[in-house]
C-alpha positions, 0 to 999 in steps of 0.5 A, a space after each residue: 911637352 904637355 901638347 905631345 903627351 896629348 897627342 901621344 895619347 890620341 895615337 894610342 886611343 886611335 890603335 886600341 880603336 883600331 884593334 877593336 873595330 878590326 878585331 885583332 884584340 883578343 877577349 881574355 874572358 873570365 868569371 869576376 865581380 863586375 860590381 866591385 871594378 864599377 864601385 872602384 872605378 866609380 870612386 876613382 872618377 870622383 876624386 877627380 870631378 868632386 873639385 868641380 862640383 860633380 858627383 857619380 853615382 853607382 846604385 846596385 842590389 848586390 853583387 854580380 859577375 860576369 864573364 867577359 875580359 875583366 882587364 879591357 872591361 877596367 881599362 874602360 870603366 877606370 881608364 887607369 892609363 891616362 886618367 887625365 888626359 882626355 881624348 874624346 874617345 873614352 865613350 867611343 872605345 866603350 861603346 866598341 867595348 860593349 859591342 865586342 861583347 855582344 852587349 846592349 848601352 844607351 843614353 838618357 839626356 836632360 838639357 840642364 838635368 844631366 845625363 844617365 849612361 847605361 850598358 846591359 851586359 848578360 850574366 853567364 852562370 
């Protein structure tokens, strides 16, 4: 049963891939607080990895809102549908994310040090 969640979970990252790469997923965008969304998804992701001995960190100045499809945005920063199954697409579908967007990301990797993942989105006033 658990190996046909797992796959189940695979099919259905491989169709929210397959919708954003084709653009068939529409963008709903909004007006919201993207610093709130981080913290909480940030928090959450730390439940889940404090056993392991990792910690997230989220560093910010004040609060900043963005337009952009708050829900999507959500789905990629907290991954509330599977929390913990892990498909190896999670980075991949923010990447494509971020792209649909029209935004920027990157990664900084030390070997033994860690890694920092970045995105730049525009704030539209």
């Amino acid at each position: 049963m658990k190996e046909a969640k797992r796959l189940s979970s695979l099919v259905n990252d491989m169709l929210d891939m397959s919708s954003l790469k084709s653009g068939i997923a529409n963008l709903n965008k909004s007006h919201y607080n993207l610093t709130e969304s981080l913290k909480a998804a940030v928090d959450r992701i730390n439940e889940l990895v404090k056993k392991d001995g990792y910690m997230l960190t989220f560093d910010y100045d004040k609060d900043t809102y963005i337009y952009a499809d708050e829900v999507k945005n959500t789905q990629a920063f907290k991954n509330h549908k599977r929390p913990l199954m892990v498909t190896g697409l999670g980075l991949t579908m923010v990447k494509k994310l971020i792209e649909v967007h029209g935004d920027k990301y990157g990664v900084k990797s030390k070997h033994g040090k860690g890694s920092v993942f970045w995105f730049q989105l525009e704030i539209k006033k």
